[in-house]
NUNURO-397582 format. One record per atom (N, C-alpha, C, O): x, y, z. Coordinates in steps of 0.1 Angstrom, whole numbers, padded with zeros to 4 digits, always signed. Layout:
# NUNURO-397582
XYZ ...
This chain:
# NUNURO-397582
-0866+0515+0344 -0865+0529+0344 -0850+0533+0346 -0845+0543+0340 -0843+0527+0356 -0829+0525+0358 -0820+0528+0344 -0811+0536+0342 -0825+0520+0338 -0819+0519+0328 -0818+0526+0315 -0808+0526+0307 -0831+0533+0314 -0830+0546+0308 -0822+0554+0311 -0813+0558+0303 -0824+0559+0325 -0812+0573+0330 -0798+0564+0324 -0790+0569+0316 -0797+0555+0329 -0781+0553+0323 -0778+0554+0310 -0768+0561+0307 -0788+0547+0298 -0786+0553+0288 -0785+0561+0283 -0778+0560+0273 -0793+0574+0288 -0791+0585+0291 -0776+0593+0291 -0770+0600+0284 -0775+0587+0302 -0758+0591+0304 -0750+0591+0296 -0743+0599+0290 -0751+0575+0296 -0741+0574+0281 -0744+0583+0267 -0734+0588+0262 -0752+0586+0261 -0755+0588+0252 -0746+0607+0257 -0739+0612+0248 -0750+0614+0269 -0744+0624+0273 -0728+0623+0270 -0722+0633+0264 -0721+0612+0273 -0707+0611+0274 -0704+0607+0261 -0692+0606+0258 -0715+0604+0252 -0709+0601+0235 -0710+0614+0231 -0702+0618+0222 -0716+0620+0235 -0718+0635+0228 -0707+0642+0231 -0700+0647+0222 -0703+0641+0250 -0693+0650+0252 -0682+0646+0245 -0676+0655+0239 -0678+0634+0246 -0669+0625+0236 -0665+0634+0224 -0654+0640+0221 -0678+0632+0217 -0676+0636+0205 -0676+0649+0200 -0672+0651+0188 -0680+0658+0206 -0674+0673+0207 -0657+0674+0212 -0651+0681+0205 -0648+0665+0224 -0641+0666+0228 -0634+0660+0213 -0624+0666+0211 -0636+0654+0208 -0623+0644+0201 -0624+0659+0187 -0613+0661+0181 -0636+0666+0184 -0637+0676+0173 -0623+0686+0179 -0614+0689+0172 -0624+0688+0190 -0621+0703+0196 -0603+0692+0196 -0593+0699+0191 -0598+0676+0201 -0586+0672+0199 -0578+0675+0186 -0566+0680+0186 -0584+0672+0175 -0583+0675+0162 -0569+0688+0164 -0557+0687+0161 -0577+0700+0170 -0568+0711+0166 -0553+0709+0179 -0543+0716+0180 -0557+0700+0187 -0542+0699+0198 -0537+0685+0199 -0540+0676+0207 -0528+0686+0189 -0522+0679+0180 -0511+0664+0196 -0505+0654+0194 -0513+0669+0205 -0505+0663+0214 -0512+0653+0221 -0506+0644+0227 -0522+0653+0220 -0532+0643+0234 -0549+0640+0223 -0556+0649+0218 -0549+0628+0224 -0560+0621+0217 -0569+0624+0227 -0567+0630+0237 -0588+0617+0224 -0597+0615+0230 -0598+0602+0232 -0600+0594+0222 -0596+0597+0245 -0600+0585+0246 -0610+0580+0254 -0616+0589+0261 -0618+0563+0256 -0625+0559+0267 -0619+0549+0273 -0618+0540+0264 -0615+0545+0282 -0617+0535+0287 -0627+0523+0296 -0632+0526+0307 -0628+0517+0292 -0642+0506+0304 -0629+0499+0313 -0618+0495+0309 -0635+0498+0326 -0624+0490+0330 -0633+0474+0332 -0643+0471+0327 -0626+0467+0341 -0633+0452+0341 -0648+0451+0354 -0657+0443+0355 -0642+0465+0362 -0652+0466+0368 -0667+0471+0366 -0676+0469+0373 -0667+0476+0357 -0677+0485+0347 -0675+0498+0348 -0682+0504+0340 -0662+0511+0361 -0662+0521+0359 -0656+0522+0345 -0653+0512+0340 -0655+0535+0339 -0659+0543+0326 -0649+0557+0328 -0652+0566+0336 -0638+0558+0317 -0631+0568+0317 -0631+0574+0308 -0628+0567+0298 -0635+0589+0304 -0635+0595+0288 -0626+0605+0289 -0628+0614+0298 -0613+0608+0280 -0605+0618+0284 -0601+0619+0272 -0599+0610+0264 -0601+0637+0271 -0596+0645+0257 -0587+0657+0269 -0586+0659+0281 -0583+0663+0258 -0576+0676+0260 -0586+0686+0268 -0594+0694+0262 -0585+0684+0286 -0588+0695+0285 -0596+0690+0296 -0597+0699+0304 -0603+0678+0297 -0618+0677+0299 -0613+0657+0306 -0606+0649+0300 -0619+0656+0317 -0622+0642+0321 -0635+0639+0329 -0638+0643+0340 -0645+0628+0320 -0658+0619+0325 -0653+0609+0331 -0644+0603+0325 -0659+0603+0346 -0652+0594+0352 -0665+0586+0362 -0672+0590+0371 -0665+0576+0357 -0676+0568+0369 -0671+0558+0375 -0660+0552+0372 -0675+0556+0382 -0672+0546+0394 -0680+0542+0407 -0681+0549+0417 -0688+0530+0404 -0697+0525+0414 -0710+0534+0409 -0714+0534+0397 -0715+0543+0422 -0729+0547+0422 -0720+0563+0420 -0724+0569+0430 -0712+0570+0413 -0706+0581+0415 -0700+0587+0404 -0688+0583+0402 -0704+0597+0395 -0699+0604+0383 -0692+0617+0386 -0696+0626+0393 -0679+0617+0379 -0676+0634+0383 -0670+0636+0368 -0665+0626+0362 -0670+0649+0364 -0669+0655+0350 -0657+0667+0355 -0657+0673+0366 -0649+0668+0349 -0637+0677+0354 -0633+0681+0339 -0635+0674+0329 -0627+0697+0341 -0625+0702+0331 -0628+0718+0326 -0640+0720+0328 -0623+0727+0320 -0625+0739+0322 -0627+0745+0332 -0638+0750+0333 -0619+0746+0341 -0621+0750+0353 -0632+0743+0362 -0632+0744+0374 -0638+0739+0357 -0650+0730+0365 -0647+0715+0370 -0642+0707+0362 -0651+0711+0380 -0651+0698+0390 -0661+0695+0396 -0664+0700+0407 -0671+0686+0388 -0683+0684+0395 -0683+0667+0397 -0681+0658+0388 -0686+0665+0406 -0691+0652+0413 -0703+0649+0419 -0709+0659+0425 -0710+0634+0419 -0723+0634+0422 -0720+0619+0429 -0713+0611+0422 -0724+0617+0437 -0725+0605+0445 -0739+0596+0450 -0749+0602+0455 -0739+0587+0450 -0747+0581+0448 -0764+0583+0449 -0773+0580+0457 -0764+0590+0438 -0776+0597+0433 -0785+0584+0426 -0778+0576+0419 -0799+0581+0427 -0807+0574+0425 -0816+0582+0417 -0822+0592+0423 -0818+0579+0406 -0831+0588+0400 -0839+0579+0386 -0836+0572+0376 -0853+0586+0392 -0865+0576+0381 -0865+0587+0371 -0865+0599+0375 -0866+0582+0355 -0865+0594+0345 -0878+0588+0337 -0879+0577+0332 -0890+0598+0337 -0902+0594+0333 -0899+0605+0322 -0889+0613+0322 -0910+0605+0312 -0913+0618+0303 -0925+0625+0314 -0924+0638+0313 -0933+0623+0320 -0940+0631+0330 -0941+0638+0341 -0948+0648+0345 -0929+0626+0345 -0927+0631+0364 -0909+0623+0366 -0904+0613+0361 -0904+0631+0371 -0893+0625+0377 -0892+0622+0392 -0898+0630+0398 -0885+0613+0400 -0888+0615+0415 -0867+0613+0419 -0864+0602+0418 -0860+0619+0422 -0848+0623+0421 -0844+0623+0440 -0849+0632+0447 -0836+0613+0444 -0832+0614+0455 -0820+0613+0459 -0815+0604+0453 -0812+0619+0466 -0798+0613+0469 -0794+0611+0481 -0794+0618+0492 -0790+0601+0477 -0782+0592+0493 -0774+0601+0500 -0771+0598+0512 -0770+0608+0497 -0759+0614+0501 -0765+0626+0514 -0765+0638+0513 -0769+0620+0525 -0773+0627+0538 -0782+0643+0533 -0780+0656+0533 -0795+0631+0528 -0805+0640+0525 -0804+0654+0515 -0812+0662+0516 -0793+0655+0504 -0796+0666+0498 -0796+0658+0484 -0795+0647+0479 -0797+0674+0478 -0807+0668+0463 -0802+0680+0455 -0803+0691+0460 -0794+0678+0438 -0793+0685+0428 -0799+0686+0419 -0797+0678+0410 -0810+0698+0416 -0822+0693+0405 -0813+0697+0396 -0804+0700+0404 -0805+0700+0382 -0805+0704+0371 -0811+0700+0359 -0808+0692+0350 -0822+0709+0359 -0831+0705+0348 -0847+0713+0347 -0849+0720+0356 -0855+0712+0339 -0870+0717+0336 -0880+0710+0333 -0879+0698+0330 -0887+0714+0333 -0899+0712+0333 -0904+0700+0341 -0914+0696+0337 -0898+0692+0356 -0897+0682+0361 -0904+0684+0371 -0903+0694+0378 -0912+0675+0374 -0917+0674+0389 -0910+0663+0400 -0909+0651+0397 -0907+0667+0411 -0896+0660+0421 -0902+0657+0433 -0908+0667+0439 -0901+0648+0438 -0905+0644+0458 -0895+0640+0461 -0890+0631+0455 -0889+0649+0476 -0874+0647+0479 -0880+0646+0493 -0891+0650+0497 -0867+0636+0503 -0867+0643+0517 -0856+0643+0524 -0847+0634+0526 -0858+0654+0527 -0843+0661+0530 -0835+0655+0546 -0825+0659+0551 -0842+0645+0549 -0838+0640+0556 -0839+0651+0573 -0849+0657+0575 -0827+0650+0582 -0824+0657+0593 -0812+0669+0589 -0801+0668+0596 -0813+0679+0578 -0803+0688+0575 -0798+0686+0559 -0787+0689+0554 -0811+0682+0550 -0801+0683+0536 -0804+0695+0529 -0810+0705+0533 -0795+0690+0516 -0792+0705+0513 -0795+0704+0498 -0792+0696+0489 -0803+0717+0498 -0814+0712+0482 -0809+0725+0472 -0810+0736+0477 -0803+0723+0457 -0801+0729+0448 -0810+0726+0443 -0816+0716+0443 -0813+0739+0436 -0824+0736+0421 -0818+0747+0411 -0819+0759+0413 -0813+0742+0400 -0809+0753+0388 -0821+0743+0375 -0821+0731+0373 -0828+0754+0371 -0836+0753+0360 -0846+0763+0359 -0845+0774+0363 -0861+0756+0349 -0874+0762+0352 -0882+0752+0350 -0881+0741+0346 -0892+0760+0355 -0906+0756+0355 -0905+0736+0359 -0908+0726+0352 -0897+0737+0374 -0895+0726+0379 -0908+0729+0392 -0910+0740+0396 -0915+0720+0395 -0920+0718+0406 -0914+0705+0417 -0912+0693+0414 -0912+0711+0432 -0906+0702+0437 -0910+0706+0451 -0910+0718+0456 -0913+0694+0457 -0924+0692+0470 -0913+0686+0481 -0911+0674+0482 -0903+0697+0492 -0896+0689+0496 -0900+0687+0513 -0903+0696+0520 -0899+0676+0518 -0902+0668+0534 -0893+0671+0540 -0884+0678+0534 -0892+0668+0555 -0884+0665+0564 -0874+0679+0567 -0878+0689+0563 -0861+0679+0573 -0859+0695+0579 -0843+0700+0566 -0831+0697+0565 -0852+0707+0559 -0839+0709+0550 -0828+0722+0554 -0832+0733+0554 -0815+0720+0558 -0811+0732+0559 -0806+0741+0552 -0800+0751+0556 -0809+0737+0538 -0811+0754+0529 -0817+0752+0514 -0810+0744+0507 -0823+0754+0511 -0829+0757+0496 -0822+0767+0486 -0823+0778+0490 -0814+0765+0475 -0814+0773+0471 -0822+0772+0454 -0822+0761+0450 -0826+0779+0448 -0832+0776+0435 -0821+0789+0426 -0816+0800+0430 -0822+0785+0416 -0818+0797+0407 -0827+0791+0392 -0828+0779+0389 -0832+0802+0385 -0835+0796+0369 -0850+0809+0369 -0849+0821+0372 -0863+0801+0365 -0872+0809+0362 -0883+0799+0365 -0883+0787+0361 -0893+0806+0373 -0907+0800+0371 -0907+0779+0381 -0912+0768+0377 -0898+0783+0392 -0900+0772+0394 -0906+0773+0413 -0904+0782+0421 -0913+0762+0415 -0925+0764+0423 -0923+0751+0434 -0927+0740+0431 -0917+0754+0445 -0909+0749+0454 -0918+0749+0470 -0920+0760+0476 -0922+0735+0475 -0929+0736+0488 -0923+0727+0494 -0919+0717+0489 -0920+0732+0513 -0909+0731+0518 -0914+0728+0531 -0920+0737+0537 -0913+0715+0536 -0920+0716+0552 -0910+0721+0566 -0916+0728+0574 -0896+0719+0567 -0890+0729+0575 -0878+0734+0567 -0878+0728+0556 -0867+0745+0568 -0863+0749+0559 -0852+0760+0571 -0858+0769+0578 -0842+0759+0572 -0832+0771+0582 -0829+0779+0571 -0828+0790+0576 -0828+0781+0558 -0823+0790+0549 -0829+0790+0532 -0830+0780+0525 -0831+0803+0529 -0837+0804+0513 -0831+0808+0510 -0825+0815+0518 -0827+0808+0497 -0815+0815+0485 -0825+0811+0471 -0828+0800+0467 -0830+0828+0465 -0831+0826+0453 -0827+0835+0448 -0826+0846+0454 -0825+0833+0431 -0817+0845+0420 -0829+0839+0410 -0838+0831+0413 -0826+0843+0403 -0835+0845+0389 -0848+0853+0389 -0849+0865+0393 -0860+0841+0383 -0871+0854+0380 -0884+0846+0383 -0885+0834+0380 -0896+0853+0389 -0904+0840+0389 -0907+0829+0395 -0914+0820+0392 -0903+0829+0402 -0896+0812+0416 -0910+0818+0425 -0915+0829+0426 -0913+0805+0431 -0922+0806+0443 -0917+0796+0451 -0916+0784+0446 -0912+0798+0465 -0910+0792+0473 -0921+0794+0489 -0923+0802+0498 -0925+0781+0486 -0933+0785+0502 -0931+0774+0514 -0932+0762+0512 -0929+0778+0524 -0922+0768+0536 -0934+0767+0543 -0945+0770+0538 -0934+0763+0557 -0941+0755+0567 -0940+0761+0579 -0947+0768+0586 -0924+0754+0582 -0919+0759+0594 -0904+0767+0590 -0899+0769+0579 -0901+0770+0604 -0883+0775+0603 -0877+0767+0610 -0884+0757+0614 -0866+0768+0614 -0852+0759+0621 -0862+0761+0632 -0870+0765+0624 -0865+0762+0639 -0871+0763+0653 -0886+0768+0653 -0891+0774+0644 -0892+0764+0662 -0909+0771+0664 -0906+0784+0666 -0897+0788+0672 -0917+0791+0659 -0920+0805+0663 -0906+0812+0656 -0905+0824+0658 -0894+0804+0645 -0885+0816+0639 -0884+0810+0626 -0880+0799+0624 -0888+0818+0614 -0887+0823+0606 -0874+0815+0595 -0867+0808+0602 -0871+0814+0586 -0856+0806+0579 -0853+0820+0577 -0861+0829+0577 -0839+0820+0576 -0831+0830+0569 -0834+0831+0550 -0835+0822+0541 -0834+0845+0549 -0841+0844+0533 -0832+0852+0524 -0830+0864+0528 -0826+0849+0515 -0823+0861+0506 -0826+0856+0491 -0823+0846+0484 -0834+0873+0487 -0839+0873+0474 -0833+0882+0462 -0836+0894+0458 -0825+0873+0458 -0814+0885+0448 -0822+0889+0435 -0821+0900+0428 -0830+0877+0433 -0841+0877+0419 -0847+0889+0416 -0844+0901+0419 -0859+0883+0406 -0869+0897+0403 -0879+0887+0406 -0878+0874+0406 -0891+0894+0411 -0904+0887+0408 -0905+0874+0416 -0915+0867+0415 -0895+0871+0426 -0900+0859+0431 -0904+0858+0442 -0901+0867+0450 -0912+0849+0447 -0927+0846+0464 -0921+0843+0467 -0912+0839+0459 -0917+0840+0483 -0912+0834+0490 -0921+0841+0505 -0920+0851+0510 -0929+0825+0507 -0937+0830+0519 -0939+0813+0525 -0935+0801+0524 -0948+0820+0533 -0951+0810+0554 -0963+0802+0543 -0970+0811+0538 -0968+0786+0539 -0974+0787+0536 -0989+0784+0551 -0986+0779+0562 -1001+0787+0548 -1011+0791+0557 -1020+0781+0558 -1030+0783+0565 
């Protein structure tokens, strides 16, 4: 299963590749290139835009954007996904229609941008945020909620302490966010 997600990947970085080397064409100064090194990290760079791996750790830089992921572990089924990261309990869903079991360890910190993701998270998370549509999120402790979009159900357990409540804000339309009973 490992080995799918990676192919996966790759197949993402041939695409980005190959969009990148279209858009080189017109800036006549700087090619698209890849490099493999002997270690097995992985460099893709065009005008504009750099994919970079190394070890258990990908970062994509470019257009204003800098994103990094560190040693993220994830099973890629067509049914069910189970998505965890090492990285002191927090977890980046980007994606749909996925079902996820996380645990957030003593304080992680859980993104979810998509839809119609369901994701069951353990242990004391200190903040949830979801953004997208129609995604359905159960949370055993929880210090903070953040949702935007439309649709989201979020239901928690406990709060940062007995007897108080998580801090909540609901910028969305239409979305639950309740104590579940």
């Amino acid at each position: 299963m490992r080995n799918q997600f990676t192919s996966k990947a790759f197949i993402v970085i041939a695409c980005v590749l190959g969009s990148m080397s279209a858009s080189a064409q017109d800036d006549d100064d700087e090619a698209a290139s890849v490099k493999v090194g002997k270690d097995g990290n992985v460099r893709v760079k065009a005008p504009g835009a750099t994919i970079e791996t190394r070890g258990g750790s990908a970062r994509v830089r470019g257009g204003g954007v800098d994103i990094q992921a560190d040693g993220a572990a994830a099973r890629d089924d067509d049914d069910a996904a189970e998505t965890s990261s090492q990285s002191e309990g927090s977890l980046e869903l980007v994606d749909s229609d996925r079902t996820v079991k996380h645990d957030c360890g003593e304080g992680g910190k859980v993104e979810i941008v998509g839809s119609s993701n369901q994701v069951i998270l353990t242990g004391n998370c200190e903040y949830i945020e979801v953004t997208g549509s129609e995604n359905k999120v159960s949370a055993h402790t929880v210090r903070r909620i953040e949702t935007t979009g439309s649709d989201n159900s979020v239901v928690w357990k406990h709060g940062p302490q007995k007897g108080k409540k998580p801090r909540i804000s609901n910028t969305g339309t239409n979305n639950r966010i309740s104590q579940a009973r």
